[in-house]
Structures are given as C-alpha cells and as structure tokens.
PDB file of N, CA, C, O and CB in Angstrom:
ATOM      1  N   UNK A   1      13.038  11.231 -12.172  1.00  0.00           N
ATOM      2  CA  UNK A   1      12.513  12.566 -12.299  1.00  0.00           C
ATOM      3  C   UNK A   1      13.659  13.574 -12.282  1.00  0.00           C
ATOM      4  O   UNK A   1      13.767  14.377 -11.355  1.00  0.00           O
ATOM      5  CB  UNK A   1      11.506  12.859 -11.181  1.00  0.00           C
ATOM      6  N   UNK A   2      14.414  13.540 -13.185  1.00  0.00           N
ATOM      7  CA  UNK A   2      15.613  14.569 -13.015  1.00  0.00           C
ATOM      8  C   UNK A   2      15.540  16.075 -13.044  1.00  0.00           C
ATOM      9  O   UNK A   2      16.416  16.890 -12.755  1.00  0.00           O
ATOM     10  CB  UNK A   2      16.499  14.326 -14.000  1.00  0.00           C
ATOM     11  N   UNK A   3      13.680  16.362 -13.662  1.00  0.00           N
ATOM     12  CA  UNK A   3      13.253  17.991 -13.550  1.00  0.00           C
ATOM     13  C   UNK A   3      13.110  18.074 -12.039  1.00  0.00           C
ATOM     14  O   UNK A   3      13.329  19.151 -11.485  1.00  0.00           O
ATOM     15  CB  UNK A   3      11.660  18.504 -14.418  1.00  0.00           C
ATOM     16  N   UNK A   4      12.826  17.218 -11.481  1.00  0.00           N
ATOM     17  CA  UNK A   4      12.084  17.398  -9.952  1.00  0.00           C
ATOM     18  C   UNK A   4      13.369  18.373  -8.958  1.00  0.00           C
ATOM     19  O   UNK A   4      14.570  18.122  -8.860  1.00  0.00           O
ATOM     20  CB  UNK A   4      11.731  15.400  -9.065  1.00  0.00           C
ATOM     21  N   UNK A   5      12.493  19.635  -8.255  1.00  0.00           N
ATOM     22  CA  UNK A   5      13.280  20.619  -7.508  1.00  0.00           C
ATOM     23  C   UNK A   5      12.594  20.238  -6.096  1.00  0.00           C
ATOM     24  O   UNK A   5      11.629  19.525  -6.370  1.00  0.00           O
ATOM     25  CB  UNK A   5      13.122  22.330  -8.065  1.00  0.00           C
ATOM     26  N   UNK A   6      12.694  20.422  -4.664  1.00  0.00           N
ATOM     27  CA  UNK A   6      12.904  20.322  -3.480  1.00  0.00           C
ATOM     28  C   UNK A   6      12.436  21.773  -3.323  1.00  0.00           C
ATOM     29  O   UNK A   6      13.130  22.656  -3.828  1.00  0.00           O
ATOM     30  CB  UNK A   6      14.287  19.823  -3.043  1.00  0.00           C
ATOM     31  N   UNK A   7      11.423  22.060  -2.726  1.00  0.00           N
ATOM     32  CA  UNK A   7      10.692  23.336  -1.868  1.00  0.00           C
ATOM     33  C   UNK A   7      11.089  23.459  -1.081  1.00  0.00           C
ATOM     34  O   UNK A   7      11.674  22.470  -0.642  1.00  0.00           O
ATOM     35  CB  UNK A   7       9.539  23.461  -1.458  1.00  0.00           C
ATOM     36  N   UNK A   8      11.125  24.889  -0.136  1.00  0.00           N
ATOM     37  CA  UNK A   8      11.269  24.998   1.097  1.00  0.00           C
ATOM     38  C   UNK A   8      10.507  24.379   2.195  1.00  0.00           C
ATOM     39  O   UNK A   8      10.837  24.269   3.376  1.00  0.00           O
ATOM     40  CB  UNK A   8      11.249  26.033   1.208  1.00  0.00           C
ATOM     41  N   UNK A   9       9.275  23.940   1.515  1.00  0.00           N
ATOM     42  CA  UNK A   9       8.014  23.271   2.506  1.00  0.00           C
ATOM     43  C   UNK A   9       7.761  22.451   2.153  1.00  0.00           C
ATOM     44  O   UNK A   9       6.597  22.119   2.375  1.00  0.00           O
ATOM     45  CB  UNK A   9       6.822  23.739   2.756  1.00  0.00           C
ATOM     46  N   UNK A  10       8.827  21.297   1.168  1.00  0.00           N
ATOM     47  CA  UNK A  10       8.578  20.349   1.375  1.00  0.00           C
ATOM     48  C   UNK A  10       8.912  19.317   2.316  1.00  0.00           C
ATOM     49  O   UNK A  10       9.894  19.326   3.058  1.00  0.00           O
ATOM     50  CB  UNK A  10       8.650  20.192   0.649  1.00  0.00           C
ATOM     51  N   UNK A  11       7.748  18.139   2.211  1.00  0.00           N
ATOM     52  CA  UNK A  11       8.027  17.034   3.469  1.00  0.00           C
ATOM     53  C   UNK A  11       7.955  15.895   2.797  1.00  0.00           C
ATOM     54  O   UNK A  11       7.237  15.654   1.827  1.00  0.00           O
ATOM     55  CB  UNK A  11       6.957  16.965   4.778  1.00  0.00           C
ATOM     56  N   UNK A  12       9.101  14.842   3.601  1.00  0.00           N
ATOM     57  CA  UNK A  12       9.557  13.569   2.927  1.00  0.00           C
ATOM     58  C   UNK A  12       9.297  12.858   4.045  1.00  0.00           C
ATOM     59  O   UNK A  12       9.526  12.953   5.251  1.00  0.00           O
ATOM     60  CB  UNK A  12      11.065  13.426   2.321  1.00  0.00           C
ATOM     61  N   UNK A  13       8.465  11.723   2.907  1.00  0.00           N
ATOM     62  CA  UNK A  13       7.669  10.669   3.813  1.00  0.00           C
ATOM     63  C   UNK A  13       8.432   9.191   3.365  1.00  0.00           C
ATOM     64  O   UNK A  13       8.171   8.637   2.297  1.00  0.00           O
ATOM     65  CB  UNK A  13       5.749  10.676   3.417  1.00  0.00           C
ATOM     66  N   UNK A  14       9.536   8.583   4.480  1.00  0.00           N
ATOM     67  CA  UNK A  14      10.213   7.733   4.195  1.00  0.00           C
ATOM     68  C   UNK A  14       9.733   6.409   5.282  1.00  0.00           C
ATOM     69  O   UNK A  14       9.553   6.497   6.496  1.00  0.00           O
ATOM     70  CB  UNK A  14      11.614   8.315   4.204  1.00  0.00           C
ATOM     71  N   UNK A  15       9.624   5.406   4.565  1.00  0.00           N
ATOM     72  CA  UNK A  15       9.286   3.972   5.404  1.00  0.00           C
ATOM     73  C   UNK A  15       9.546   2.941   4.836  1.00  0.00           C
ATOM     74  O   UNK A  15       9.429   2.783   3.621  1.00  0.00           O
ATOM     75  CB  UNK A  15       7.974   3.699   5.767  1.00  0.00           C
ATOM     76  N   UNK A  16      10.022   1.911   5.809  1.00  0.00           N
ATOM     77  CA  UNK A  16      10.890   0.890   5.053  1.00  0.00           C
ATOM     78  C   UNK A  16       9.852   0.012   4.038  1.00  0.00           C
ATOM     79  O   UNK A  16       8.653   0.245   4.187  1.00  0.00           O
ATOM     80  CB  UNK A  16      11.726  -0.185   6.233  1.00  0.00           C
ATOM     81  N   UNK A  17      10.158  -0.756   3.248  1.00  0.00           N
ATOM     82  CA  UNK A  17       9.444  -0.918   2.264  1.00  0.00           C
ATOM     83  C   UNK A  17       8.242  -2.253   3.095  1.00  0.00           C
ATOM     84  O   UNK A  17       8.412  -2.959   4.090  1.00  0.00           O
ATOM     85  CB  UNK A  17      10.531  -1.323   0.814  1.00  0.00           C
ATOM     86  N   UNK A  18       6.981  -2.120   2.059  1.00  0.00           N
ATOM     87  CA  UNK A  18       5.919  -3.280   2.831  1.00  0.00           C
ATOM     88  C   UNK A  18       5.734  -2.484   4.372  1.00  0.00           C
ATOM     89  O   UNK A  18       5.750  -3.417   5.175  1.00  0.00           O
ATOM     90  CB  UNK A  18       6.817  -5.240   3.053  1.00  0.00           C
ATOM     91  N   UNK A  19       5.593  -1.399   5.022  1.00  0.00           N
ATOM     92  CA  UNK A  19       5.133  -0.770   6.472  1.00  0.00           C
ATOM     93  C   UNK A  19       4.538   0.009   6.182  1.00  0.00           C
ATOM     94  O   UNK A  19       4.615   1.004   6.903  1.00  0.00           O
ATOM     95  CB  UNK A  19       5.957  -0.254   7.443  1.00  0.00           C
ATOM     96  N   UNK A  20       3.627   0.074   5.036  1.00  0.00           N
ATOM     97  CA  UNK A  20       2.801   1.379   5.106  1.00  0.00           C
ATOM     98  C   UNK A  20       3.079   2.719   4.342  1.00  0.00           C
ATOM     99  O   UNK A  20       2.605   3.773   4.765  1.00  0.00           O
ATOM    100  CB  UNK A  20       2.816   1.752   6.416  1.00  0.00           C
ATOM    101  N   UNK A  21       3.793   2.675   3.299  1.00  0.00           N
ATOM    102  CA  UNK A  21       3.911   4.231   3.083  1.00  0.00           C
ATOM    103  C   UNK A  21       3.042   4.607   2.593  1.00  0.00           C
ATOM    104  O   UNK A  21       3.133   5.831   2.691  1.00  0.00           O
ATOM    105  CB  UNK A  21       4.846   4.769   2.410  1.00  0.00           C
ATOM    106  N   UNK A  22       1.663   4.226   1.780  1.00  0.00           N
ATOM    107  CA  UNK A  22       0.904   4.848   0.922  1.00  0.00           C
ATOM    108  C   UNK A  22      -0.366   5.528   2.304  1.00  0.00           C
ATOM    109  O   UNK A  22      -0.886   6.639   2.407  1.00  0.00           O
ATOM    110  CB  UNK A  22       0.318   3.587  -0.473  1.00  0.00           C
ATOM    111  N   UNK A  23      -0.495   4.252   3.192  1.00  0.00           N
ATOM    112  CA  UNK A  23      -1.188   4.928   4.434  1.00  0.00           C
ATOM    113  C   UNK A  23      -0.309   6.471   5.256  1.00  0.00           C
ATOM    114  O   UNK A  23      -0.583   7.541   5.801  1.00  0.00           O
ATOM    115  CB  UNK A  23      -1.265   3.510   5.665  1.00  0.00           C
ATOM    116  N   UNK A  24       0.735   5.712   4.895  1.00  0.00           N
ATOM    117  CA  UNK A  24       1.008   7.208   5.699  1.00  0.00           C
ATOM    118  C   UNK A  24       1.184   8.602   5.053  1.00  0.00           C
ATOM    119  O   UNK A  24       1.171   9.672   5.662  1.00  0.00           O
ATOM    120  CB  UNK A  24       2.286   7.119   6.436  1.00  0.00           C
ATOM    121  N   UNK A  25       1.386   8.381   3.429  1.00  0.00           N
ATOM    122  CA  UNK A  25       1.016   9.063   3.076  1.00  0.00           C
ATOM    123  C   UNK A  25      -0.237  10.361   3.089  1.00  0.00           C
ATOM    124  O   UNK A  25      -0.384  11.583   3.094  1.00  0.00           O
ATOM    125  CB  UNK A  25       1.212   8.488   2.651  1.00  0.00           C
ATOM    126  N   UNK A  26      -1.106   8.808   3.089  1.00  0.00           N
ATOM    127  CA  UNK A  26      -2.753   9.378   3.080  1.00  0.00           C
ATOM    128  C   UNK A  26      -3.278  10.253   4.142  1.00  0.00           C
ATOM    129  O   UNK A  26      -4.229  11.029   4.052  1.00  0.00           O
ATOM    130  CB  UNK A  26      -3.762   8.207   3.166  1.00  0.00           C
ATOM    131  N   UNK A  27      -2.224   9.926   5.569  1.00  0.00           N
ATOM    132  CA  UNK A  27      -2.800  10.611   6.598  1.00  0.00           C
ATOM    133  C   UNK A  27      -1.968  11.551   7.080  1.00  0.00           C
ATOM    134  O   UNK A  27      -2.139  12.283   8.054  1.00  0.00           O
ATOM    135  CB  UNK A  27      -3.207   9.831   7.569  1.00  0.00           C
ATOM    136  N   UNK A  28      -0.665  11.458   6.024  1.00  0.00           N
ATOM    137  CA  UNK A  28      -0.378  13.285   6.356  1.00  0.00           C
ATOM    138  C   UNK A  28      -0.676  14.074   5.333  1.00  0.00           C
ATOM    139  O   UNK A  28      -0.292  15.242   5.271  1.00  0.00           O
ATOM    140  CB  UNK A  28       1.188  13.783   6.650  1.00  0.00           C
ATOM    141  N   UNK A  29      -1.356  13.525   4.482  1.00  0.00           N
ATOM    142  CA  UNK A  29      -2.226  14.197   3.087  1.00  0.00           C
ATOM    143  C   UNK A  29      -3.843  15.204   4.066  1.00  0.00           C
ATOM    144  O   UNK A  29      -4.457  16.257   3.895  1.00  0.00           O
ATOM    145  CB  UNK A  29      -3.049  12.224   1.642  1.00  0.00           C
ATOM    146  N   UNK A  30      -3.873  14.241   4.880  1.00  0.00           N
ATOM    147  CA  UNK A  30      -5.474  14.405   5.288  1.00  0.00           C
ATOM    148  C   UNK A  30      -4.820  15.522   6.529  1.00  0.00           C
ATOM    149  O   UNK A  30      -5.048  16.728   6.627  1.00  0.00           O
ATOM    150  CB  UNK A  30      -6.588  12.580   5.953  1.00  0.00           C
ATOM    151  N   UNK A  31      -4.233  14.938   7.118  1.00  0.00           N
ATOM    152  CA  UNK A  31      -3.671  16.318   8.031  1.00  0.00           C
ATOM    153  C   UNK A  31      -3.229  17.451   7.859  1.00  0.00           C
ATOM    154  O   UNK A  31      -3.445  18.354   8.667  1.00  0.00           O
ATOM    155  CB  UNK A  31      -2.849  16.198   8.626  1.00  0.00           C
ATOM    156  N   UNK A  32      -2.263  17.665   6.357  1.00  0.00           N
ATOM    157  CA  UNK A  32      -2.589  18.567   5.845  1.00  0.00           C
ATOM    158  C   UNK A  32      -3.549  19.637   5.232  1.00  0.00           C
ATOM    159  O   UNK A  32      -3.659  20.837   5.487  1.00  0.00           O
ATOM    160  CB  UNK A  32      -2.253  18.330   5.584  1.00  0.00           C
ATOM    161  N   UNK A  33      -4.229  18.808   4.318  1.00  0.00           N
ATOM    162  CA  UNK A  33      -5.658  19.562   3.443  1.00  0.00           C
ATOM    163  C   UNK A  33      -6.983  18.990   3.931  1.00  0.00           C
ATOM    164  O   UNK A  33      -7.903  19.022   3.114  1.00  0.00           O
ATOM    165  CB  UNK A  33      -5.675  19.218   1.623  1.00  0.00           C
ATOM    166  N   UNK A  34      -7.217  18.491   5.086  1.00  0.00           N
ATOM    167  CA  UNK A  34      -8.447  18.223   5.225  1.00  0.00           C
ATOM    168  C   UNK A  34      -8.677  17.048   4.852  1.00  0.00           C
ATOM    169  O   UNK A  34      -7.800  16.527   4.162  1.00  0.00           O
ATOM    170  CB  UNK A  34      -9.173  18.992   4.700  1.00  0.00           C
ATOM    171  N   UNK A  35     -10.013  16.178   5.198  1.00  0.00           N
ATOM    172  CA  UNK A  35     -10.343  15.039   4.785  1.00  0.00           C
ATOM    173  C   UNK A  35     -11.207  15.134   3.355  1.00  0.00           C
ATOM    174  O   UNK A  35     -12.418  14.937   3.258  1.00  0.00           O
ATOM    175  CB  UNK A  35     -11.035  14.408   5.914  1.00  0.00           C
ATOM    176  N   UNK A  36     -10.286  15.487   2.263  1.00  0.00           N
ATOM    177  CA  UNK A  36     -10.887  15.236   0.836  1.00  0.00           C
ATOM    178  C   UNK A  36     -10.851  14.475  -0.155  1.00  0.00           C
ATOM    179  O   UNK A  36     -10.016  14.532  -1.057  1.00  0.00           O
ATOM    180  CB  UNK A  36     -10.761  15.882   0.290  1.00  0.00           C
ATOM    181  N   UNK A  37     -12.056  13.445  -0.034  1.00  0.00           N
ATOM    182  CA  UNK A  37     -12.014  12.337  -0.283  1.00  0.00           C
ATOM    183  C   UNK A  37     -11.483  12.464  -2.327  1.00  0.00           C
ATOM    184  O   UNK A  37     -10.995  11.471  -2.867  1.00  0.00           O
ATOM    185  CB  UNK A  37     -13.616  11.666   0.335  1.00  0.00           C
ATOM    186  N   UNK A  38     -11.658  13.505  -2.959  1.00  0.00           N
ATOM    187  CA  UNK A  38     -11.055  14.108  -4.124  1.00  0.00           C
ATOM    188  C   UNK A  38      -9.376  14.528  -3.992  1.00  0.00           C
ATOM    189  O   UNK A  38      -8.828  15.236  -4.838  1.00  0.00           O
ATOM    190  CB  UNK A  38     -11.953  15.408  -4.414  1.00  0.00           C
ATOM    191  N   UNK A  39      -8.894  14.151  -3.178  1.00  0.00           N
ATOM    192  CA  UNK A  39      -7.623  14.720  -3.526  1.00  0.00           C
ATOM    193  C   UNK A  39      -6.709  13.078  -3.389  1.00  0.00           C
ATOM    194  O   UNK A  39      -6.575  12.256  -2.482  1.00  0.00           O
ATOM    195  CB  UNK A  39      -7.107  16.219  -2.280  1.00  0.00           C
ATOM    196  N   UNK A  40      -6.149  13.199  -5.033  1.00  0.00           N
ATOM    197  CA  UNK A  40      -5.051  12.114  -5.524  1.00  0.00           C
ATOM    198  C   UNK A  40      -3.858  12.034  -4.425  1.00  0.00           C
ATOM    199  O   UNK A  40      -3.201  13.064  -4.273  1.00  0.00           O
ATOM    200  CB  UNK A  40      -4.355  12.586  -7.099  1.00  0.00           C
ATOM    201  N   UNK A  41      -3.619  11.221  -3.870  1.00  0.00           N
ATOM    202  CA  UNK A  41      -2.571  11.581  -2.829  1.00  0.00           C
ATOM    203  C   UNK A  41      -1.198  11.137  -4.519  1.00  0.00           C
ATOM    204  O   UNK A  41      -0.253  11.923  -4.586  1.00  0.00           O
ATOM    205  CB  UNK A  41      -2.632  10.159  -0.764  1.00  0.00           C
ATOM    206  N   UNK A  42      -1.223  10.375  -5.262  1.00  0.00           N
ATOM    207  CA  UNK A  42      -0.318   9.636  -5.957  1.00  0.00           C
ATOM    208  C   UNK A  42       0.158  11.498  -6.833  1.00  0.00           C
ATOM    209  O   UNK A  42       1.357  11.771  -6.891  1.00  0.00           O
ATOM    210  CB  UNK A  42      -1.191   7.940  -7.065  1.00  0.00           C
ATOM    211  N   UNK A  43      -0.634  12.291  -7.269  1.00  0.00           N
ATOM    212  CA  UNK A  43      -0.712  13.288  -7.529  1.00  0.00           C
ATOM    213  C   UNK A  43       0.077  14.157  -6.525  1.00  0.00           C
ATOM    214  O   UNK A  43       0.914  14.897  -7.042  1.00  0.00           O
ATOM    215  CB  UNK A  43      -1.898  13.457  -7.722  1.00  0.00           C
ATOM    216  N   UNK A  44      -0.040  14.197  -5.209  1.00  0.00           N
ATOM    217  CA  UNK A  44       0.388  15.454  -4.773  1.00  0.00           C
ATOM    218  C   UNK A  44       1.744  14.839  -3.860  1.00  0.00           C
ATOM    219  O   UNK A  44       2.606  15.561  -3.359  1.00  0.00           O
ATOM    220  CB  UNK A  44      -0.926  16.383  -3.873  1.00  0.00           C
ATOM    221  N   UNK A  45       1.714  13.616  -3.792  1.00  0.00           N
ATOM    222  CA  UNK A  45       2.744  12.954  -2.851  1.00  0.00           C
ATOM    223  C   UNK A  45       3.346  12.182  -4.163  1.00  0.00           C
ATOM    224  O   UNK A  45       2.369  11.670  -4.711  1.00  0.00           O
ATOM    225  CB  UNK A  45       2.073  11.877  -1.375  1.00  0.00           C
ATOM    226  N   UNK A  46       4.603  11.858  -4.949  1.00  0.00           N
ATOM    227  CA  UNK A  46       4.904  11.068  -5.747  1.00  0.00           C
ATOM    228  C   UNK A  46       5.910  10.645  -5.253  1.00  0.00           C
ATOM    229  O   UNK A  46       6.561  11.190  -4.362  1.00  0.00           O
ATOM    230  CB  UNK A  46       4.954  11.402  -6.856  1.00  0.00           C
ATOM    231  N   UNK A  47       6.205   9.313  -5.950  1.00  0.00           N
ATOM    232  CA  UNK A  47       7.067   8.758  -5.578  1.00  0.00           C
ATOM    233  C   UNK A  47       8.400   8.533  -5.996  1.00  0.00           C
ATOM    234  O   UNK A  47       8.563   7.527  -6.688  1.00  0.00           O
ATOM    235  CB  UNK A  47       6.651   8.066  -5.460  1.00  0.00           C
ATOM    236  N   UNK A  48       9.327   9.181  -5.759  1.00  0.00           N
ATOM    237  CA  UNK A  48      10.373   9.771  -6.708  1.00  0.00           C
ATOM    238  C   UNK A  48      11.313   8.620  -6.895  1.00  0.00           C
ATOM    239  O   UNK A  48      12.055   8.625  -7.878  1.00  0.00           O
ATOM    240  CB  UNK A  48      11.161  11.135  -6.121  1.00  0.00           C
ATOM    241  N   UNK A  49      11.344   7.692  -6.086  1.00  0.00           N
ATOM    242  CA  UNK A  49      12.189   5.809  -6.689  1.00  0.00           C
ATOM    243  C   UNK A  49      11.699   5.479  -7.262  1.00  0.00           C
ATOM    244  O   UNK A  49      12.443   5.273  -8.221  1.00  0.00           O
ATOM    245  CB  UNK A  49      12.421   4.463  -6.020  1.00  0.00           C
ATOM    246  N   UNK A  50      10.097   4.968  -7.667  1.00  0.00           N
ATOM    247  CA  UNK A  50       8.987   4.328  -8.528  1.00  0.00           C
ATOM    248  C   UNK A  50      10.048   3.878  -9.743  1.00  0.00           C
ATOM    249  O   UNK A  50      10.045   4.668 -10.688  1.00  0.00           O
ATOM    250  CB  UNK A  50       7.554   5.526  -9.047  1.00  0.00           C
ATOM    251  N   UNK A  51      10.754   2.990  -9.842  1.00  0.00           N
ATOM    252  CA  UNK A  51      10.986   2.512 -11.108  1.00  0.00           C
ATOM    253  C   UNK A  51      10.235   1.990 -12.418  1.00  0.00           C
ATOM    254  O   UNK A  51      10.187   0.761 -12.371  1.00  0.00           O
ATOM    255  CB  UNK A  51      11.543   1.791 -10.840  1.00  0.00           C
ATOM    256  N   UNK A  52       9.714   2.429 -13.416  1.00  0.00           N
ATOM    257  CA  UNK A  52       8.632   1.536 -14.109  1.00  0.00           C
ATOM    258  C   UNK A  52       9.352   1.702 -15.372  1.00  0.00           C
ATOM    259  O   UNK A  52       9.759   2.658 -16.032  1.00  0.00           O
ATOM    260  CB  UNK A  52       6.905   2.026 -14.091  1.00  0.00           C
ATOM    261  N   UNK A  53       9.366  -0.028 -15.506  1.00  0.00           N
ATOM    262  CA  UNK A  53      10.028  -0.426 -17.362  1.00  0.00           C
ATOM    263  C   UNK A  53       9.501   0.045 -18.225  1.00  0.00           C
ATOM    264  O   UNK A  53       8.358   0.010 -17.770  1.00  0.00           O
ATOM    265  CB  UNK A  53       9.980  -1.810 -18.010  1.00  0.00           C
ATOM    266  N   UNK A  54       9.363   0.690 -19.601  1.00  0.00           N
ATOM    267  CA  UNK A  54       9.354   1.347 -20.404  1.00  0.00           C
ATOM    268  C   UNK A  54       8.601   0.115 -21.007  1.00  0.00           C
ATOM    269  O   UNK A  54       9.359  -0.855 -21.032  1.00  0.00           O
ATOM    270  CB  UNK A  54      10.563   2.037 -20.829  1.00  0.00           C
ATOM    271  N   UNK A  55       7.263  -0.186 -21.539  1.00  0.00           N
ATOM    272  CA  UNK A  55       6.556  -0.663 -22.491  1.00  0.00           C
ATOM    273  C   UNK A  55       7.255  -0.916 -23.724  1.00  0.00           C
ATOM    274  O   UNK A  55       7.944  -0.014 -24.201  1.00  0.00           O
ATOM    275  CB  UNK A  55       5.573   0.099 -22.664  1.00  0.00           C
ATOM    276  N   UNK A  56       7.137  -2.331 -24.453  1.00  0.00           N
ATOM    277  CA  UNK A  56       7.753  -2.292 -25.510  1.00  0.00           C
ATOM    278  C   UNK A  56       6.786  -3.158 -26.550  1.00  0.00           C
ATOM    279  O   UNK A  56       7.124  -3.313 -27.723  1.00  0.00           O
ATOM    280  CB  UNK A  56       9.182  -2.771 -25.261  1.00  0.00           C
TER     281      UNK A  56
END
C-alpha cells in the first residue's frame, strides 16, 4: 500500500502471527464503534503486510 498515510488517531494492532489478530482486531473494532454486527472490520482495520500474488 504505498498510498497508505498514518493519522494522528491511528491505532496499530500487532500480534505474533497464528495468536489472534483478526479477534483482536474485532474487539477493539467493537470497543471502539459499538457492537455492529455491519461493520467490515477487514474494511476499517487492513492489513498493511497481506501479501497476495497477482492472478495470472
């Protein structure tokens, strides 16, 4: 993501790999905005290592 900029309010959710990050995601998603079962956490939390091979 080389457009991607760093907010003043943003928060980085780091865990070693296989411990949970998508849960913990989810529950500082929910601690933030409420328990809304409509809100994409993959959307508002991304994952800025996510490597994915290019389809050929």
């Amino acid at each position: 993501m080389p457009d991607f900029r760093f907010r003043d309010d943003d928060l980085v959710i780091s865990t070693y790999a296989k411990s949970g990050t998508a849960w913990t995601q989810q529950i500082v998603a929910q601690l933030l905005f409420g328990p809304d079962p409509d809100l994409e956490v993959a959307e508002m939390s991304p994952w800025l290592d996510l490597r994915v091979p290019p389809k050929r």
